[in-house]
C-alpha positions as CSV (number, residue, x, y, z in Angstrom):
1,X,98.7,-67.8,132.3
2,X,98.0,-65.1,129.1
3,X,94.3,-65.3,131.2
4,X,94.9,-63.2,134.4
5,X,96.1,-59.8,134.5
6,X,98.5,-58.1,137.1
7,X,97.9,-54.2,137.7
8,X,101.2,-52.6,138.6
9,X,100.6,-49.0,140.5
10,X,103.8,-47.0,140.4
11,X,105.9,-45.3,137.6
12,X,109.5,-46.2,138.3
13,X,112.4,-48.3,137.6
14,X,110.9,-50.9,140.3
15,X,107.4,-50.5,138.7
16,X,108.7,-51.2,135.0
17,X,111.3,-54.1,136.1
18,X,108.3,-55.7,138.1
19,X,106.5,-55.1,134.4
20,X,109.0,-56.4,132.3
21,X,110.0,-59.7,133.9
22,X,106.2,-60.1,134.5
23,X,105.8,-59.7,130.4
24,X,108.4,-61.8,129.7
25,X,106.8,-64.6,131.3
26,X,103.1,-63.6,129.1
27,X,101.4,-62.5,132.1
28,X,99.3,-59.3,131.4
29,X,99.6,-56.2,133.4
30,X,98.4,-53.0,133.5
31,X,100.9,-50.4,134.4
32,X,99.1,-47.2,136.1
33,X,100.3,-44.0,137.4
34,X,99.4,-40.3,138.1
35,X,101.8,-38.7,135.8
36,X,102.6,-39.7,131.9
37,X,104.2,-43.3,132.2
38,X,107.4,-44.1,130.6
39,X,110.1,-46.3,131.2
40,X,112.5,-44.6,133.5
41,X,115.0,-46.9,133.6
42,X,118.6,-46.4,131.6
43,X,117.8,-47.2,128.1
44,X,120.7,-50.0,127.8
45,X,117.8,-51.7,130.5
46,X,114.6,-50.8,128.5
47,X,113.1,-52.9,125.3
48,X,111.3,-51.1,122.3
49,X,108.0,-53.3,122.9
50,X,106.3,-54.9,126.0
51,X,103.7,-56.9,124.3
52,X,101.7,-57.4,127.4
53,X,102.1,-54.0,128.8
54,X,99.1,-51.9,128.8
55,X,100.1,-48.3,130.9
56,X,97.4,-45.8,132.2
57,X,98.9,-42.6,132.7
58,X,97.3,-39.5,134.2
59,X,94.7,-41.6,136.6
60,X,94.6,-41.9,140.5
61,X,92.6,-45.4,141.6
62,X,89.6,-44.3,143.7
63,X,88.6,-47.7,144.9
64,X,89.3,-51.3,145.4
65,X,87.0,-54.2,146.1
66,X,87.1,-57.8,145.8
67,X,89.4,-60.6,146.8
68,X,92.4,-62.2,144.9
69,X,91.9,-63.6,141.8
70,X,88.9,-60.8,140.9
71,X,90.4,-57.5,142.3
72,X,87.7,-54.3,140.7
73,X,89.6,-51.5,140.5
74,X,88.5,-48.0,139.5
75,X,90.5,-45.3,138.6
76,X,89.6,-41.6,137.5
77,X,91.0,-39.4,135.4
78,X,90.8,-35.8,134.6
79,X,87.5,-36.4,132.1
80,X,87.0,-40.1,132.7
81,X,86.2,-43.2,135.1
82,X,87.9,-46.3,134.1
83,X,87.2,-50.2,135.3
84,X,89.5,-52.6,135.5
85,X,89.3,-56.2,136.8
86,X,92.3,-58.3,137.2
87,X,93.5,-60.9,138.9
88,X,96.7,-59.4,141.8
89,X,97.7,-56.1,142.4
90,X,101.7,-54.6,142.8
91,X,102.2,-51.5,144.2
92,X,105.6,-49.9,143.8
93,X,105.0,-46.0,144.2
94,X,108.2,-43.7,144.9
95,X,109.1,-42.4,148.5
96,X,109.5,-38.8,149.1
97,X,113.4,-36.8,150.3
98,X,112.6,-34.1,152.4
99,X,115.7,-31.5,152.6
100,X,116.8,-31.5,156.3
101,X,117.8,-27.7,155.9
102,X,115.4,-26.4,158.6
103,X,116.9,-28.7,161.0
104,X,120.5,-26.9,160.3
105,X,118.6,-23.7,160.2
106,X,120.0,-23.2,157.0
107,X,118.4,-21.2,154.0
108,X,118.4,-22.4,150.7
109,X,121.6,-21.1,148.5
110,X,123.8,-21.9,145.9
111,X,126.1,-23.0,148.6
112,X,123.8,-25.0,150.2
113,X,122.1,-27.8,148.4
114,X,119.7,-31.0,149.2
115,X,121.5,-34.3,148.3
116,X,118.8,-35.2,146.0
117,X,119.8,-31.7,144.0
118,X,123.5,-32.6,143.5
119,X,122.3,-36.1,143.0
120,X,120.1,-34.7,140.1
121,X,123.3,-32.5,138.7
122,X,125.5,-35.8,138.1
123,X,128.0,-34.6,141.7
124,X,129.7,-31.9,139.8
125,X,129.3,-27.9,139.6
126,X,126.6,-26.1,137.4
127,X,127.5,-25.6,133.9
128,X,129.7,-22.0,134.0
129,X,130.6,-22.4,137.8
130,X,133.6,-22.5,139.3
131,X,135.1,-25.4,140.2
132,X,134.6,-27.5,143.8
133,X,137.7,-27.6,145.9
134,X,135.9,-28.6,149.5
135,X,132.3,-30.2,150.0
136,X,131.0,-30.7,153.6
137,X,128.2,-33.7,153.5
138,X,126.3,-33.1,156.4
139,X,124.5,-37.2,157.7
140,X,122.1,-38.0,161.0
141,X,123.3,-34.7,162.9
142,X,120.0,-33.7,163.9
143,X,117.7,-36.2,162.7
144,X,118.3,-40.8,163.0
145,X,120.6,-41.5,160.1
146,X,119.1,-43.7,157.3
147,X,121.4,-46.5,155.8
148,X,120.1,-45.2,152.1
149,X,120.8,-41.6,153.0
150,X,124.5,-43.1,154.4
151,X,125.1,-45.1,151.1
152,X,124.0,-41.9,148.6
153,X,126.2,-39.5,150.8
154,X,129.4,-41.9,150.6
155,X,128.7,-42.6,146.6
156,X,128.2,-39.1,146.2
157,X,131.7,-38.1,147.9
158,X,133.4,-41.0,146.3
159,X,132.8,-39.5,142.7
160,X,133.9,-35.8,144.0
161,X,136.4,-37.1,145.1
162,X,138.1,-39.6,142.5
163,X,136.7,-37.8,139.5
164,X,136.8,-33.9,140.6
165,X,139.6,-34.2,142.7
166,X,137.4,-32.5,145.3
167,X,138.2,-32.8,148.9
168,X,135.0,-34.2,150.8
169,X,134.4,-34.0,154.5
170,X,131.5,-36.2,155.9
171,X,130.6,-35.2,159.6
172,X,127.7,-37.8,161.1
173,X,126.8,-39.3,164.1
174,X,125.9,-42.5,164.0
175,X,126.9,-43.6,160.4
176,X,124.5,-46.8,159.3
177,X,126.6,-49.0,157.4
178,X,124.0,-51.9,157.8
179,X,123.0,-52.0,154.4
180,X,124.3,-54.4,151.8
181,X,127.6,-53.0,150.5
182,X,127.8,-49.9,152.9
183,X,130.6,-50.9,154.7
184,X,132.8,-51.8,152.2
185,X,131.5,-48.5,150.5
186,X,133.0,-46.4,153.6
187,X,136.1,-48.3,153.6
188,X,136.7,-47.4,149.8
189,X,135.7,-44.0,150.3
190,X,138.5,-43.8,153.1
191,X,140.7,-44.9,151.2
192,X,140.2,-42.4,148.6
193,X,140.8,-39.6,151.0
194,X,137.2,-38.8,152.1
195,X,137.6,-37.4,155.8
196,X,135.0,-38.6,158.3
197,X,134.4,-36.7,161.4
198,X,132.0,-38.5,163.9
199,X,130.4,-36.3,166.7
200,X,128.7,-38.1,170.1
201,X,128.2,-35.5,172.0
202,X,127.8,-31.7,170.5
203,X,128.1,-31.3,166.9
204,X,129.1,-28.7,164.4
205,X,128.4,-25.2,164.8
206,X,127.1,-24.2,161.1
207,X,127.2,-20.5,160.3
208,X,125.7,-18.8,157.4
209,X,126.5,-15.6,156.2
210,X,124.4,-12.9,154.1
211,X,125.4,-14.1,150.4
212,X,124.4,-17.4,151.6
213,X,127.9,-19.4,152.1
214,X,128.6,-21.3,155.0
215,X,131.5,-22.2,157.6
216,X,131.3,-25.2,159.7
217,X,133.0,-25.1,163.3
218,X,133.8,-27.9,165.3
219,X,136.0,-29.5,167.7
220,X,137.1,-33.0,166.4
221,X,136.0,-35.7,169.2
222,X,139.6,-38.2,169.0
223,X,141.8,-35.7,168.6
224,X,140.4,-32.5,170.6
225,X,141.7,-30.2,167.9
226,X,139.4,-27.6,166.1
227,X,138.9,-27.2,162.4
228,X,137.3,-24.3,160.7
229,X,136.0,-25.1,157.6
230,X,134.9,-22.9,154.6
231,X,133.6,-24.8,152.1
232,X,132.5,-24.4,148.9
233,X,129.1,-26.7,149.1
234,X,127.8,-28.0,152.2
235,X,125.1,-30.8,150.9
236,X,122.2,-31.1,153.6
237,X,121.3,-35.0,154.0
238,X,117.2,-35.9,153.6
239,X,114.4,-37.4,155.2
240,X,112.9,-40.7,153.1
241,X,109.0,-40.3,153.6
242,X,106.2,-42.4,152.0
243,X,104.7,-40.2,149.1
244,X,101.1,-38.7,149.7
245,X,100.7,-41.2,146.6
246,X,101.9,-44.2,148.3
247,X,100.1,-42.9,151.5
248,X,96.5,-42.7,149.9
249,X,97.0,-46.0,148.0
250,X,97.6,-47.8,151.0
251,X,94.8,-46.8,152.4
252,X,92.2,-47.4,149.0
253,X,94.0,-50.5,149.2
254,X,93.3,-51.3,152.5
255,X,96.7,-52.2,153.5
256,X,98.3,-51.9,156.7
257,X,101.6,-49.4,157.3
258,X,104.4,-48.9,159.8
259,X,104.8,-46.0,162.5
260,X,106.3,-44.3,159.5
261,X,103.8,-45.1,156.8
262,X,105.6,-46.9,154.8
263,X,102.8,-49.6,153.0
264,X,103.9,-52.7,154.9
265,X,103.3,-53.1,158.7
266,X,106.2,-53.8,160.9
267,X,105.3,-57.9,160.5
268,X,108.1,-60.5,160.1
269,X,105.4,-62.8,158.4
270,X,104.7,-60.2,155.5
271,X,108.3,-60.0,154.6
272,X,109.5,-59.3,152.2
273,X,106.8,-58.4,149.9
274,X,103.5,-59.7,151.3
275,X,100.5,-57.5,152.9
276,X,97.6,-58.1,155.3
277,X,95.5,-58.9,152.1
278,X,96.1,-61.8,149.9
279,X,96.8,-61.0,146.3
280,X,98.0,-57.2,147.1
281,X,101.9,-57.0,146.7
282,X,104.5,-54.3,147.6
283,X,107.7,-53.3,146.3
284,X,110.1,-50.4,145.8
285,X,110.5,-47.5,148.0
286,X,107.2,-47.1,149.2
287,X,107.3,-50.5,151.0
288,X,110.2,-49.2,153.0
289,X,113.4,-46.9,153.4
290,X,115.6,-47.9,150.1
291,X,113.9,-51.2,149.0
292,X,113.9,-51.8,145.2
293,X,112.3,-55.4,145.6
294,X,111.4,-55.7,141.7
295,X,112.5,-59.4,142.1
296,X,111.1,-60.5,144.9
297,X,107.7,-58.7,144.3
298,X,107.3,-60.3,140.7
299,X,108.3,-63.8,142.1
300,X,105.6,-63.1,144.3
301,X,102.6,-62.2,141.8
302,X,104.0,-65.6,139.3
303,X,103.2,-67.5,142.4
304,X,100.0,-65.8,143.2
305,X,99.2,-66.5,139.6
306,X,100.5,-70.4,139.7
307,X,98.7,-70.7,143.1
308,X,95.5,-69.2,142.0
309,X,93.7,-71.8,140.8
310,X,94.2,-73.6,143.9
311,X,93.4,-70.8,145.9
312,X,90.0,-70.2,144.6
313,X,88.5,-73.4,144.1
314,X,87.8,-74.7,148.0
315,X,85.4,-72.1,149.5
316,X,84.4,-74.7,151.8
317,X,86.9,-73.9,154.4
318,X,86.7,-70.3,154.8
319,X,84.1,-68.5,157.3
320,X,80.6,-68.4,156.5
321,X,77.9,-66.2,157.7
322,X,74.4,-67.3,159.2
323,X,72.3,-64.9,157.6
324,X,69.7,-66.4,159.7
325,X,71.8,-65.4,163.7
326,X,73.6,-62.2,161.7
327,X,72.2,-58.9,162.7
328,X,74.3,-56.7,160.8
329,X,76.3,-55.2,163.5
330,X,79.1,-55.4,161.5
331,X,81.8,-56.5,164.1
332,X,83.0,-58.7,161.3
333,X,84.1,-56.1,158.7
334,X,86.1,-54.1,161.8
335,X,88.3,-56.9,163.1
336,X,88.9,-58.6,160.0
337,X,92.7,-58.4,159.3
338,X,92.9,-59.5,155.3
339,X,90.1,-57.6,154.3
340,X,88.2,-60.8,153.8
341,X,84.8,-59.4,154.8
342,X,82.5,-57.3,152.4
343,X,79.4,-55.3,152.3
344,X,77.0,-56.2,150.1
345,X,74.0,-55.2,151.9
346,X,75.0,-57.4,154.7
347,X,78.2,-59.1,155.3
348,X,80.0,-61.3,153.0
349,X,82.6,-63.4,153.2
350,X,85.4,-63.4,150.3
351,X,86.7,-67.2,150.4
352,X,89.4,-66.5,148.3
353,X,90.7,-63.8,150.8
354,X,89.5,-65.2,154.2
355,X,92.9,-66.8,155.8
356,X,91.1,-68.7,158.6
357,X,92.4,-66.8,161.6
358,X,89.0,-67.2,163.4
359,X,89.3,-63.7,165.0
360,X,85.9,-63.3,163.4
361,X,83.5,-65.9,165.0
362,X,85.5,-65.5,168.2
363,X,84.6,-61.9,168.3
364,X,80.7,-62.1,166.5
365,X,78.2,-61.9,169.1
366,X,76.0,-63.8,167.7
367,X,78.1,-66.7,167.3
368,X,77.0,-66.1,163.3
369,X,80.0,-67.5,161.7
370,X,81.2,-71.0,160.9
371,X,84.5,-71.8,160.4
372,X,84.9,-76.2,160.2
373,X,87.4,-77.6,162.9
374,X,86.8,-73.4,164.7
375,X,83.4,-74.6,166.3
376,X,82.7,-74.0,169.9
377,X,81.4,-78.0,170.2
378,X,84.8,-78.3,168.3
379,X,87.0,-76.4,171.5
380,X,84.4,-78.2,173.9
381,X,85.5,-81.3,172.5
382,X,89.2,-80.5,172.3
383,X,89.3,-79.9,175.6
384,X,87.4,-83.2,176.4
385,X,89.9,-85.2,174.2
386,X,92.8,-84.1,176.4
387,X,91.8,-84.4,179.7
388,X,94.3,-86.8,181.6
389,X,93.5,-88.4,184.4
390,X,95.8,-88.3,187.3
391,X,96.1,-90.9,189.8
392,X,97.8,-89.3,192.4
393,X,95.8,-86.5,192.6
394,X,98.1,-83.6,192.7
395,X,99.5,-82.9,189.4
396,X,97.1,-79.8,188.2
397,X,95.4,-79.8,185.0
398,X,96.2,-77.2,181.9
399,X,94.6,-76.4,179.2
400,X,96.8,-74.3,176.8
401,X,95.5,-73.0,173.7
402,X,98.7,-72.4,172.0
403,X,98.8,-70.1,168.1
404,X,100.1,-72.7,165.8
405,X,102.7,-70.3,164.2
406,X,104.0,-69.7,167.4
407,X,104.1,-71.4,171.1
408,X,102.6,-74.7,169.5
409,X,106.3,-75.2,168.2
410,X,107.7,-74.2,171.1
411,X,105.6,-76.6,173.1
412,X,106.4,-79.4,170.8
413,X,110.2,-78.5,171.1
414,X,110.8,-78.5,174.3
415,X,108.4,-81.9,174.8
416,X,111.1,-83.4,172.2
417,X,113.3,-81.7,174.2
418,X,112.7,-84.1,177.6
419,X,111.0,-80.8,179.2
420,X,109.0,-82.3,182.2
421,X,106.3,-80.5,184.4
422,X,104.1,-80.9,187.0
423,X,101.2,-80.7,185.5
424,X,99.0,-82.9,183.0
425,X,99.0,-80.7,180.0
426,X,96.6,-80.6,177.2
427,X,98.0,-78.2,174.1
428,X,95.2,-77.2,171.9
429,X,96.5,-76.0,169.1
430,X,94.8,-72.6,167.4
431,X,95.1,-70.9,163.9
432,X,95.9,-67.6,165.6
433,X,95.5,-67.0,169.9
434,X,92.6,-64.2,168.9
435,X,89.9,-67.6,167.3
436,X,89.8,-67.7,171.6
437,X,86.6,-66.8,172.6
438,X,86.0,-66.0,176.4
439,X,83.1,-69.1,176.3
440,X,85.4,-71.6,175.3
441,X,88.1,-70.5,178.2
442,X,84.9,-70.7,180.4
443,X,84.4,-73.8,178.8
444,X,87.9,-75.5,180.5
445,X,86.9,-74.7,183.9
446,X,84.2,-76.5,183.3
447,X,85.7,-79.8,182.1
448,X,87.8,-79.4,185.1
449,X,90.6,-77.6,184.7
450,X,92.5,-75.8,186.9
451,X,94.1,-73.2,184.7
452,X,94.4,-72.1,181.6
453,X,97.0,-70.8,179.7
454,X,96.8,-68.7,176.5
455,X,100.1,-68.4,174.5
456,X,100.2,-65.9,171.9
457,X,103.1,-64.2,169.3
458,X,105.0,-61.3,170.5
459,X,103.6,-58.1,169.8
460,X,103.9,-56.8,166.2
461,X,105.0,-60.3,165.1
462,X,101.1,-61.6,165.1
463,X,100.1,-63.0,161.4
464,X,96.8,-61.7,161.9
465,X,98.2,-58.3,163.0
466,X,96.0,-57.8,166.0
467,X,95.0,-61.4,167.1
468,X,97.5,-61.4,169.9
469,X,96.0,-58.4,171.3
470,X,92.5,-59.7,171.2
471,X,93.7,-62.7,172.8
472,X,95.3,-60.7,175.4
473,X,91.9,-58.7,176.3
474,X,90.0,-61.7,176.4
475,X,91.9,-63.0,178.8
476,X,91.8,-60.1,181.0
477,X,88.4,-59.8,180.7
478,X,88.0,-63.7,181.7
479,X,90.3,-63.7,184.5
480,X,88.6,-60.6,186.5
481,X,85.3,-62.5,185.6
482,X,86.6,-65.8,187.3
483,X,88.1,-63.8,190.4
484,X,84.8,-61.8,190.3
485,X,83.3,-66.1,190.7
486,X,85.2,-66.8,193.2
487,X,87.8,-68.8,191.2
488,X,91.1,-66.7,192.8
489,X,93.6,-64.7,190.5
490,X,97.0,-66.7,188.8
491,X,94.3,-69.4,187.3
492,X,94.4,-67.8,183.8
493,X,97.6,-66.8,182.1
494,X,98.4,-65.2,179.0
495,X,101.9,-65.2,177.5
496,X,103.7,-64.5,174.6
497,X,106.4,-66.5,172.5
498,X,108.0,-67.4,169.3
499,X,108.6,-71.1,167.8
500,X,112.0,-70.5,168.3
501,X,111.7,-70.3,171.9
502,X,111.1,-74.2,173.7
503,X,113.2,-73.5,176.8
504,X,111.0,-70.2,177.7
505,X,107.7,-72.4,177.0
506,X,108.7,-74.8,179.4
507,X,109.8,-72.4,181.9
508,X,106.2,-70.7,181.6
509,X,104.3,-74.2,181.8
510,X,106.7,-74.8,185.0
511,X,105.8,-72.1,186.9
512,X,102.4,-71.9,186.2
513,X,101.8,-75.2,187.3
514,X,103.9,-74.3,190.5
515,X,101.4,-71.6,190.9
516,X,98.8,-73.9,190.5
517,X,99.7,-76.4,193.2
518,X,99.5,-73.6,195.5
519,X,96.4,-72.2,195.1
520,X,93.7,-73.6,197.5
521,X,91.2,-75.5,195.6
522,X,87.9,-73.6,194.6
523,X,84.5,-73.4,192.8
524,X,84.9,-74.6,189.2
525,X,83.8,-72.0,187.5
526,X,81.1,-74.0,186.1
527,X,78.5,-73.1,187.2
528,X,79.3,-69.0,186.4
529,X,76.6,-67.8,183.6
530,X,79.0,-67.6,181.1
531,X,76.6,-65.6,178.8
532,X,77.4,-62.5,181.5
533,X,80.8,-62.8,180.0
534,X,80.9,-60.9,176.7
């Protein structure tokens, strides 16, 4: 294992814990960061030698290319470029805390602190000062609470509190306790004597006066009484960003973030360290707001290392380009979600990274990439293998090309299930809803069916971020082209679900074959060019 390397990108306690247990077990790793890196972590945590630790300190990574197993990464320095090659990559950058105190339209004063500054100052007064008798923590009263920022507050007025004898006052609107601990944390810091006051409808009035002291006004909502309250520190609660660090290593990287920008897309199937791009792991407080995921995100690169051999050997089943049909049009690099495409001076693909998804040859218009079993004779014959004849005559015929992560189990299900319809139904399953090119839903009319269904994952729980979207435009583009034929609307549907969701599949395959059997019959769209449709 000594033989692949692991570059780390942060300089934190998650960064270092991710390199420790990752040299314990021999693996190589290179440990990079912007500023001078050292172990941060307490020193009853730290060892005197990491034997397979190589650190880079003072160096910003400019650029990223490859695919798992031979990531080349290049960072610069103030006086020098440097190369690296290794085999995974961990990122594990810091978040940012953003003092609230322009939401409070409160100045900075020695009365009025950030939580992060009395944090930083061990929760007790400046050397000299006088003591703390009353601190005011103010959580989520004009920005959406965080469970993190909840959690530091309570800790933070818990010590006060039982080691100062200060008396704390925590006034918050909606307090998130959903974090692991927090509501045994708020119990405890009851207990202790710390007063909540929770506002739903107006909040405190906070007045400041010249020499920078506060008083806080407000009427408490249970009780209807009013308090006046002149504190001696009023600590402003903080926004948890992404860093601009984290923020421009995503995007070298190539990874996807949230609405927020933390480096990990809103995706139940990344979870919880994964990315859109095999052999790239996140962890920490970059990847979202109070994650410290040293342990799952170094589990996660020993199996990347134990899996690699396996990973990299059978290039036979990823895509492949025609360089004969490809023009260069790049439509390939753009829709690829794992960054499994490459220039080179014309596109390549990366087997190691490609995940199969098909989204690719369903979108090239040239039809320039193979992918085995993802043929269009493949689909063609699919949909010839599953035709049923029916001897009545009136049950209609469905295609339904189903994601296999998704409404293929839930199909299955609610078969097991004793789900019955009327309607002969042929399930086809699909690596992801977006491999469904509008030729091969023309290609079920023209084997005689008389609808088709596309079922696809809800939105922002696609594996291939975006396939269910594609899949979705296809089909809106294919339906107005069969009502444009002549075919009538209701003949093409597309729906979402999740595997966990058989009774909804069948209710979907119900009505649609209801809708079906009422629909006069028509022109097959056979005979519609379907080379108009593109």
């Amino acid at each position: 294992m000594t033989a692949f390397r692991i570059c780390v990108l942060g300089n934190n306690a998650c960064a270092w814990e991710i390199a420790d247990r990752l040299d314990t077990a021999q693996v190589k790793v290179i440990l990079a960061a912007t500023d001078e890196a050292g172990d941060p972590r307490p020193h009853a945590r730290r060892r005197a030698v990491y034997p397979h630790v190589e650190t880079l300190s003072g160096v910003r990574l400019s650029s990223c290319s490859g695919q798992l197993g031979r990531f080349d990464l290049v960072f610069e320095s103030r006086d020098a470029v440097i190369r690296q090659t290794v085999s995974a990559v961990v990122l594990a950058e810091s978040d940012e805390r953003r003092p609230n105190q322009a939401f409070y339209d409160l100045k900075p004063a020695t009365g009025i602190v950030p939580l992060s500054s009395l944090l930083d100052g061990g929760c007790r007064p400046p050397a000299g000062a006088a003591p703390w008798k009353q601190v005011v923590f103010l959580n989520g009263l004009r920005t959406e609470s965080q469970p993190v920022m909840a959690g530091d507050i309570m800790r933070a007025a818990l010590q006060l509190q039982n080691e100062h004898g200060v008396q704390c006052c925590i006034l918050t609107r909606n307090l998130k306790v959903a974090g692991e601990g927090l509501e045994a944390l708020s119990r405890e810091a009851r207990a202790a004597g710390v007063l909540f006051f929770k506002f739903t409808n107006s909040g405190p009035t906070l007045l400041q006066a010249d020499d920078g002291s506060a008083r806080v006004r407000f009427v408490d909502d249970p009780t209807g009484k009013e308090f006046v309250l002149a504190p001696d520190l009023v600590v402003v609660d903080e926004t948890v960003r992404p860093s601009d660090a984290a923020t421009e290593l995503a995007r070298v990287l190539g990874i996807e973030s949230d609405p927020a920008g933390f480096v990990q897309a809103d995706n139940v199937h990344r979870l919880p360290v994964a990315t859109n791009r095999r052999g790239v792991i996140v962890a920490g407080p970059a990847r979202t707001v109070g994650a410290d995921a040293a342990v799952e995100a170094s589990n996660a690169a020993l199996e990347v290392l134990i899996g690699l051999a396996a990973a990299t050997a059978d290039v036979s089943t990823a895509a492949q380009i025609e360089s004969g049909r490809c023009i260069r049009c790049l439509t390939c690099l753009r829709v690829c979600p794992y960054r499994a495409v490459a220039l080179d001076g014309r596109p390549q693909v990366l087997p190691a990274a490609c995940e199969r998804c098909g989204i690719c040859a369903a979108a090239c218009p040239r039809e320039a990439i193979r992918i085995a079993g993802l043929e269009r004779e493949d689909f063609h014959r699919f949909i010839a293998a599953g035709r049923t004849a029916d001897p009545a005559g009136d049950s209609p015929s469905v295609v339904a090309f189903c994601c296999r992560r998704s409404a293929a189990p839930a199909l299955r299900a609610a078969v097991a299930a004793g789900s019955c319809w009327a309607a002969t139904l042929n399930i086809i399953e699909v690596p992801c809803a977006g491999s469904i090119a509008p030729d091969v839903i023309l290609s079920a009319f023209r084997q005689e069916a008389d609808g088709v269904l596309i079922l696809a994952c809800h939105a922002d729980n696609c594996h291939s971020r975006h396939g269910n979207q594609l899949a979705h435009q296809r089909a809106e583009l294919s339906a107005a082209f069969l009502d444009r034929c002549g075919a009538g609307p209701g003949r093409l549907v597309f729906k979402t679900l999740a595997s966990n969701m058989p009774a909804e599949a069948a209710a979907i395959v119900t009505a649609f074959s209801a809708t079906l059997r009422d629909l006069k019959p028509n022109a097959r769209s056979a005979r519609t060019p379907e080379k108009e449709l593109t």
